[in-house]
N, CA and C of each residue as an Amber inpcrd file, in Angstrom:
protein
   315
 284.9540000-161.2800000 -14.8040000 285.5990000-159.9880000 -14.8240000
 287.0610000-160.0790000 -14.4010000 287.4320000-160.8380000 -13.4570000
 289.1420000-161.2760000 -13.4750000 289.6980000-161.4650000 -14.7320000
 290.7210000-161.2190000 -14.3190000 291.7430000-161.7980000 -15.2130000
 291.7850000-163.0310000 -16.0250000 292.2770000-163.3260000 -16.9430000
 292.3300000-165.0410000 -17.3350000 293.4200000-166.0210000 -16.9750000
 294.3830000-165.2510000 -16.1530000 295.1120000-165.7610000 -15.6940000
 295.9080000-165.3410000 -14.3420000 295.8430000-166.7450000 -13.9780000
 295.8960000-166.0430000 -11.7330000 296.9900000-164.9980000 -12.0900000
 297.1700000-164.6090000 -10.8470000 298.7210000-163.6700000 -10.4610000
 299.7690000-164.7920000  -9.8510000 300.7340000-164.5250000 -10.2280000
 301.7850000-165.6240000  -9.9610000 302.3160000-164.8820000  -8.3370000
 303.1430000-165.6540000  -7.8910000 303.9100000-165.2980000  -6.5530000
 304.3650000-164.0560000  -6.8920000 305.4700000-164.1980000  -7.8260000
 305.9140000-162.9470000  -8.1730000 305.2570000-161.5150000  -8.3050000
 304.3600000-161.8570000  -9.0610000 303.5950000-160.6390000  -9.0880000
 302.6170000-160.4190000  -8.2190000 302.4160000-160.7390000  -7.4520000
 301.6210000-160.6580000  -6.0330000 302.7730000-160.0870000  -5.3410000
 303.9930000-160.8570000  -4.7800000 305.0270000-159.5600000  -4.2740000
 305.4870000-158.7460000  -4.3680000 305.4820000-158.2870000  -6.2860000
 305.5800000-156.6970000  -7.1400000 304.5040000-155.9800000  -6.3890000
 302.8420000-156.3820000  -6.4670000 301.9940000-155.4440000  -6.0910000
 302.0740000-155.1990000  -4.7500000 302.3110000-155.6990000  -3.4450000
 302.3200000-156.0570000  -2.2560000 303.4100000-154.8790000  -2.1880000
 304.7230000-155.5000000  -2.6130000 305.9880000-153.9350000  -2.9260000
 305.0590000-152.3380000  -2.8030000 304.4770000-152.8510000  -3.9820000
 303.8190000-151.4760000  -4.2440000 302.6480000-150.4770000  -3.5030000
 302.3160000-151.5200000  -2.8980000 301.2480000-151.1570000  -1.8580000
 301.7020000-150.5290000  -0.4080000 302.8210000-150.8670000  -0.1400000
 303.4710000-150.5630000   0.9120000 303.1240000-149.0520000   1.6900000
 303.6060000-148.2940000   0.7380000 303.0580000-147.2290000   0.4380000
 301.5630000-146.6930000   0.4240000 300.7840000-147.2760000  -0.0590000
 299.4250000-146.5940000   0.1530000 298.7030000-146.9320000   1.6920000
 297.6960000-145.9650000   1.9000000 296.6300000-146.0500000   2.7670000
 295.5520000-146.3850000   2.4030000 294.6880000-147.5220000   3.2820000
 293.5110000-147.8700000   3.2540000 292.6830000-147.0870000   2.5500000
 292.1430000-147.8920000   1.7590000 291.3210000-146.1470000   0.9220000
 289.6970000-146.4240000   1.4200000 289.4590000-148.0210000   1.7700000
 288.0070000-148.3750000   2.5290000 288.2660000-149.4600000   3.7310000
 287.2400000-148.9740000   4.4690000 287.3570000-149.8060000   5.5510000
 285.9100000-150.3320000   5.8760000 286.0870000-151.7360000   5.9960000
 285.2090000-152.7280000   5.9680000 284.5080000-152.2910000   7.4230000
 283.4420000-152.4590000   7.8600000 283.2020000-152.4260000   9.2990000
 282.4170000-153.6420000   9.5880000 281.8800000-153.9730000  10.4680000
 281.3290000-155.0690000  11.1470000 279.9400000-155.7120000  10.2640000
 279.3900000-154.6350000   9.6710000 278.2170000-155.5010000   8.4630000
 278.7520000-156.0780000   7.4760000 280.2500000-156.1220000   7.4590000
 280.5970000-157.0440000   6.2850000 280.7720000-156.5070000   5.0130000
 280.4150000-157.3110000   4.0100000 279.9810000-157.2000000   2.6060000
 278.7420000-156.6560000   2.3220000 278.8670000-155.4900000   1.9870000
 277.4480000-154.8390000   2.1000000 277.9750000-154.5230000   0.7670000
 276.3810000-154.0460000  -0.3110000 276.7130000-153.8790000  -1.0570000
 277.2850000-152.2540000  -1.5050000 276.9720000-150.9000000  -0.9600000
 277.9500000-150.1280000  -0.6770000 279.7200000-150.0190000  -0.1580000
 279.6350000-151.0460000   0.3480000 281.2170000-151.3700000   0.5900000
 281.3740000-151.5350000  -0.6020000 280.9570000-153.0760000  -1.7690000
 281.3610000-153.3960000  -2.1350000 281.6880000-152.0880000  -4.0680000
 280.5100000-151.4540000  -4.4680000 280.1570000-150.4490000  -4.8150000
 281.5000000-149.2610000  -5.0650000 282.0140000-148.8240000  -3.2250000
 283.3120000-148.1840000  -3.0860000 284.4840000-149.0780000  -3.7850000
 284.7580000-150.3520000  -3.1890000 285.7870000-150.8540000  -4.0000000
 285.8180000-150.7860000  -5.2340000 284.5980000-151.4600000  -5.8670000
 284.8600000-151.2870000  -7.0570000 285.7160000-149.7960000  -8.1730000
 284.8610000-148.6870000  -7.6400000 285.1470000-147.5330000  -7.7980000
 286.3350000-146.8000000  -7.8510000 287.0160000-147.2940000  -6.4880000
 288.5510000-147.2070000  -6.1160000 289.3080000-148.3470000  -7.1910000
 289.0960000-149.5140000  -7.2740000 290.1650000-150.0890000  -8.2410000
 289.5600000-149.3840000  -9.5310000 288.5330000-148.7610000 -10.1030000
 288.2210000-148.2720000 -11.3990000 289.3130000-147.1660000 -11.5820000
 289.7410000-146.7050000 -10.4000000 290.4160000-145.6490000 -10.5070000
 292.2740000-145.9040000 -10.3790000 292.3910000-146.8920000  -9.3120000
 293.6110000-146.7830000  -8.9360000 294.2670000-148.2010000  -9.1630000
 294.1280000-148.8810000  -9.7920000 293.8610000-150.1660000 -10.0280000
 294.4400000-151.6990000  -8.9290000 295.1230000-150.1340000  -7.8610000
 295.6830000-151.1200000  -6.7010000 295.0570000-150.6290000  -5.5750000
 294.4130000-151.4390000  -4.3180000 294.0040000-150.7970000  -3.3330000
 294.1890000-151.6050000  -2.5340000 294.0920000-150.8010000  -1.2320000
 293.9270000-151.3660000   0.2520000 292.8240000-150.8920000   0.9940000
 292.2950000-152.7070000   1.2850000 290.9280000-152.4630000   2.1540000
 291.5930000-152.8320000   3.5270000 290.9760000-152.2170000   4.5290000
 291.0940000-152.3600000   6.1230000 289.7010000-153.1330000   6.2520000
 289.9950000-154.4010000   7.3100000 288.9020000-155.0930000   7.8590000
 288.3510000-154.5670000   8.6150000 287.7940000-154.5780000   9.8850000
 287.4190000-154.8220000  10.9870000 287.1510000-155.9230000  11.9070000
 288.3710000-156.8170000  12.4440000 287.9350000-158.0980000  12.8200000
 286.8610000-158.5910000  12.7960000 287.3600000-159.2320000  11.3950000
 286.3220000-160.0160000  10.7830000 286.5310000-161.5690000  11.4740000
 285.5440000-162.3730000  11.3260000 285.7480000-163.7440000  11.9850000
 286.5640000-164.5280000  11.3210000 286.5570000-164.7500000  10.0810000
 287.4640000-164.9100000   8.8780000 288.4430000-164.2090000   7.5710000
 288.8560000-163.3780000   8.3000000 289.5930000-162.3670000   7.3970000
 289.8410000-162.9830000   6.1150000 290.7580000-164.0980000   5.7560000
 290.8660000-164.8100000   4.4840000 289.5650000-164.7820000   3.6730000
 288.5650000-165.4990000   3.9830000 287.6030000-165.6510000   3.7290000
 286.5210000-164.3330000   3.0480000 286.3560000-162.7480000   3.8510000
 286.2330000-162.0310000   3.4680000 286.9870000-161.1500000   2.3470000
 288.3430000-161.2970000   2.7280000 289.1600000-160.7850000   1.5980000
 289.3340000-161.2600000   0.5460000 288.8930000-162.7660000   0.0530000
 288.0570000-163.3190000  -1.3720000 286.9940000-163.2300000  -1.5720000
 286.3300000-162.8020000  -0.8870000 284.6180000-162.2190000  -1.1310000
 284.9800000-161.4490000  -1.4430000 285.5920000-160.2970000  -1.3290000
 285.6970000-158.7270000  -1.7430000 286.0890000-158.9030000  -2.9690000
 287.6680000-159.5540000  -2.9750000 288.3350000-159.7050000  -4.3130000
 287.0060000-160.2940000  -5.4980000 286.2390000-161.4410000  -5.1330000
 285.5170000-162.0040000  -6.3700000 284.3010000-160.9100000  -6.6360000
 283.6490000-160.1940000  -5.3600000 282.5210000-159.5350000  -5.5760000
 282.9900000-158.4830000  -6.5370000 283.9020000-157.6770000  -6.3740000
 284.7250000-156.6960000  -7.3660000 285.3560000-157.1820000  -8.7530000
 285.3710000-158.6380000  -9.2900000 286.5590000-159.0900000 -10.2930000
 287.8650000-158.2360000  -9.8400000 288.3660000-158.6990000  -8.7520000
 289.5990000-158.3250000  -8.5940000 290.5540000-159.6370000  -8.4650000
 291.8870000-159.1590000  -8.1070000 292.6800000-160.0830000  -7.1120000
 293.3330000-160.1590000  -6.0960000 293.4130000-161.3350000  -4.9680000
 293.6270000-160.6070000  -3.8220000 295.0480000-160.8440000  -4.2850000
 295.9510000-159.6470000  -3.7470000 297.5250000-160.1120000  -4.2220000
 298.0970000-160.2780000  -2.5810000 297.1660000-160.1390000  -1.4880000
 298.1120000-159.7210000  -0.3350000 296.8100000-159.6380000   0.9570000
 297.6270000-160.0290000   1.9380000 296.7300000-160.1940000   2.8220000
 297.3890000-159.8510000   4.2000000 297.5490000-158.5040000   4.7460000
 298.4740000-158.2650000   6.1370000 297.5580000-157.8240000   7.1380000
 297.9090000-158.3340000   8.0980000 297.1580000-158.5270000   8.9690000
 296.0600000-158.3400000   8.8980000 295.0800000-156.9780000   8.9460000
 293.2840000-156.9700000   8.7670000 292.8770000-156.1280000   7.8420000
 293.9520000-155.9530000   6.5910000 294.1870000-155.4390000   5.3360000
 294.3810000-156.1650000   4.5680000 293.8720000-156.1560000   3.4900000
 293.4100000-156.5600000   2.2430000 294.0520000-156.0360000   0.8940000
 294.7650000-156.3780000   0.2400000 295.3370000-156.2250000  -0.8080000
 294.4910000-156.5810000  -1.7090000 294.1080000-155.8780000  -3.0580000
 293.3000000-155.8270000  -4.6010000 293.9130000-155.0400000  -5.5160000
 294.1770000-155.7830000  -6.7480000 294.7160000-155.6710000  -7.9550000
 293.0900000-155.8920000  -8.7380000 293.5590000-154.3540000  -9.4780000
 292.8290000-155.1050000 -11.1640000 292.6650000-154.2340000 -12.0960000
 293.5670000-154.9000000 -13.2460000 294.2940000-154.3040000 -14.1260000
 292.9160000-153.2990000 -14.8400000 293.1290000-151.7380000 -15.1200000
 292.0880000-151.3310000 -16.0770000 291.7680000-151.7910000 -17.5500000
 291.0150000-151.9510000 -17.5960000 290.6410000-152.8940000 -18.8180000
 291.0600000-152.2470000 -20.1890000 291.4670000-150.7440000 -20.1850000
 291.8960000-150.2050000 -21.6030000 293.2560000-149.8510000 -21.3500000
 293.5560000-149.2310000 -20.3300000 294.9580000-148.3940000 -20.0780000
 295.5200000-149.1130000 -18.9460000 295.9840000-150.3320000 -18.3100000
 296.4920000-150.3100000 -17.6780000 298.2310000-149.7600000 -17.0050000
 297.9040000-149.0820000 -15.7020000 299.3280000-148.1570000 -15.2020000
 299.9970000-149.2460000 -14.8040000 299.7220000-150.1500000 -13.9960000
 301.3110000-151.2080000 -13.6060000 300.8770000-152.1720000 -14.1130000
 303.0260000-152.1800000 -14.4880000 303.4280000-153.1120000 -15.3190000
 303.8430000-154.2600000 -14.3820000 303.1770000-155.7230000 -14.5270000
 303.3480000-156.7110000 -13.3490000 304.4480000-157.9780000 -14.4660000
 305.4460000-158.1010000 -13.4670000 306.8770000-158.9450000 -13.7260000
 306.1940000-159.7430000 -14.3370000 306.4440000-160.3280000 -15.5580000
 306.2130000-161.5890000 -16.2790000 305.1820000-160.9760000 -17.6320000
 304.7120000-159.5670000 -17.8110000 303.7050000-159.7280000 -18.5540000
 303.8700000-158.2840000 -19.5490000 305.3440000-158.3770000 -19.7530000
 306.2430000-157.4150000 -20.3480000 305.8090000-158.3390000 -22.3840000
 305.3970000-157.1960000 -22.8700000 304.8400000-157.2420000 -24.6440000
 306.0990000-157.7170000 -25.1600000 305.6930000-158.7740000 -26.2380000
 306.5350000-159.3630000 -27.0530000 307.2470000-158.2730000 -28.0190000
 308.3600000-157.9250000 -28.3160000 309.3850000-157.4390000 -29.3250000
 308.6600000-157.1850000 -30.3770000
Protein backbone atom coordinates (compact mmCIF):
# COMPACT_ATOMS: atom_id res chain seq x y z
CA UNK A 1 0.00 0.00 0.00
CA UNK A 2 3.06 2.57 0.15
CA UNK A 3 4.25 4.24 -2.27
CA UNK A 4 6.72 2.77 -4.93
CA UNK A 5 9.03 5.03 -4.21
CA UNK A 6 10.66 6.18 -0.69
CA UNK A 7 10.26 9.98 0.12
CA UNK A 8 13.45 11.67 -0.51
CA UNK A 9 15.03 14.18 2.22
CA UNK A 10 13.52 16.81 0.49
CA UNK A 11 10.26 15.86 0.58
CA UNK A 12 10.17 14.66 4.01
CA UNK A 13 11.25 18.39 4.94
CA UNK A 14 8.32 19.84 2.48
CA UNK A 15 5.89 17.60 4.62
CA UNK A 16 7.56 18.17 8.10
CA UNK A 17 7.25 22.25 6.80
CA UNK A 18 3.83 21.44 6.48
CA UNK A 19 3.00 19.80 9.49
CA UNK A 20 4.23 22.43 11.62
CA UNK A 21 1.08 23.68 11.77
CA UNK A 22 -1.19 20.87 12.56
CA UNK A 23 -2.25 19.19 15.88
CA UNK A 24 -2.00 15.70 16.90
CA UNK A 25 -5.08 14.34 15.52
CA UNK A 26 -4.28 10.66 17.60
CA UNK A 27 -2.57 9.87 20.44
CA UNK A 28 -0.96 6.64 20.98
CA UNK A 29 -1.27 5.62 24.73
CA UNK A 30 0.61 2.99 26.60
CA UNK A 31 -1.14 -0.30 24.81
CA UNK A 32 0.69 0.60 21.87
CA UNK A 33 -0.41 -0.59 18.51
CA UNK A 34 -3.71 -1.63 19.05
CA UNK A 35 -5.68 -2.27 16.38
CA UNK A 36 -8.21 0.73 16.97
CA UNK A 37 -5.33 3.08 17.12
CA UNK A 38 -4.25 1.75 14.19
CA UNK A 39 -8.00 1.78 12.39
CA UNK A 40 -8.04 5.88 13.53
CA UNK A 41 -4.88 6.49 11.61
CA UNK A 42 -5.73 5.00 8.88
CA UNK A 43 -8.98 7.01 8.65
CA UNK A 44 -7.27 10.34 9.40
CA UNK A 45 -4.63 9.91 6.52
CA UNK A 46 -7.88 8.68 4.29
CA UNK A 47 -8.88 12.01 4.95
CA UNK A 48 -6.05 14.40 5.42
CA UNK A 49 -3.34 12.73 3.82
CA UNK A 50 -0.83 14.32 6.36
CA UNK A 51 -1.00 13.60 10.06
CA UNK A 52 0.38 13.81 13.42
CA UNK A 53 0.44 11.02 15.86
CA UNK A 54 1.46 11.84 19.62
CA UNK A 55 3.23 8.88 21.45
CA UNK A 56 3.14 8.26 24.86
CA UNK A 57 6.63 7.33 25.99
CA UNK A 58 7.00 4.67 24.19
CA UNK A 59 10.22 2.50 24.94
CA UNK A 60 11.19 2.87 21.35
CA UNK A 61 9.62 5.73 19.75
CA UNK A 62 11.52 5.11 16.28
CA UNK A 63 10.55 1.80 16.30
CA UNK A 64 6.78 2.42 16.95
CA UNK A 65 6.57 5.23 14.58
CA UNK A 66 7.45 2.55 11.67
CA UNK A 67 5.00 0.22 12.97
CA UNK A 68 2.37 2.80 12.62
CA UNK A 69 3.74 4.14 9.33
CA UNK A 70 3.87 0.26 7.78
CA UNK A 71 0.61 -0.91 9.70
CA UNK A 72 -1.26 2.10 7.82
CA UNK A 73 0.85 1.99 4.19
CA UNK A 74 2.03 5.23 5.11
CA UNK A 75 5.32 7.19 5.45
CA UNK A 76 7.05 8.25 8.25
CA UNK A 77 8.30 11.75 6.90
CA UNK A 78 9.25 13.06 10.51
CA UNK A 79 9.84 12.15 13.81
CA UNK A 80 9.86 15.13 16.79
CA UNK A 81 10.21 14.33 19.80
CA UNK A 82 7.07 11.80 20.87
CA UNK A 83 5.28 12.79 17.59
CA UNK A 84 5.08 11.07 14.68
CA UNK A 85 4.88 12.39 11.31
CA UNK A 86 2.63 10.26 8.30
CA UNK A 87 2.27 11.01 4.75
CA UNK A 88 0.10 9.18 2.28
CA UNK A 89 -0.68 10.36 -0.81
CA UNK A 90 -4.73 9.67 -1.64
CA UNK A 91 -4.77 7.22 -4.10
CA UNK A 92 -7.21 9.20 -6.69
CA UNK A 93 -6.95 12.95 -5.78
CA UNK A 94 -4.00 13.67 -4.19
CA UNK A 95 -3.89 17.56 -2.27
CA UNK A 96 0.02 17.96 -1.73
CA UNK A 97 2.16 18.52 -4.20
CA UNK A 98 5.70 16.95 -2.84
CA UNK A 99 9.12 18.76 -4.47
CA UNK A 100 10.40 16.46 -7.11
CA UNK A 101 7.08 14.91 -8.34
CA UNK A 102 5.81 17.94 -10.38
CA UNK A 103 3.90 16.15 -14.07
CA UNK A 104 5.86 16.14 -17.13
CA UNK A 105 4.93 19.17 -19.77
Amino acid sequence: MTSAKPLSGRQKRHLRALAQRLEPVVWVGEAGLAPGIVRSIDAALGTHELVKVRMREPEDKRALAQALADATGAELAGLVGHTAILYRAHPEAPRIALPGNEPEP
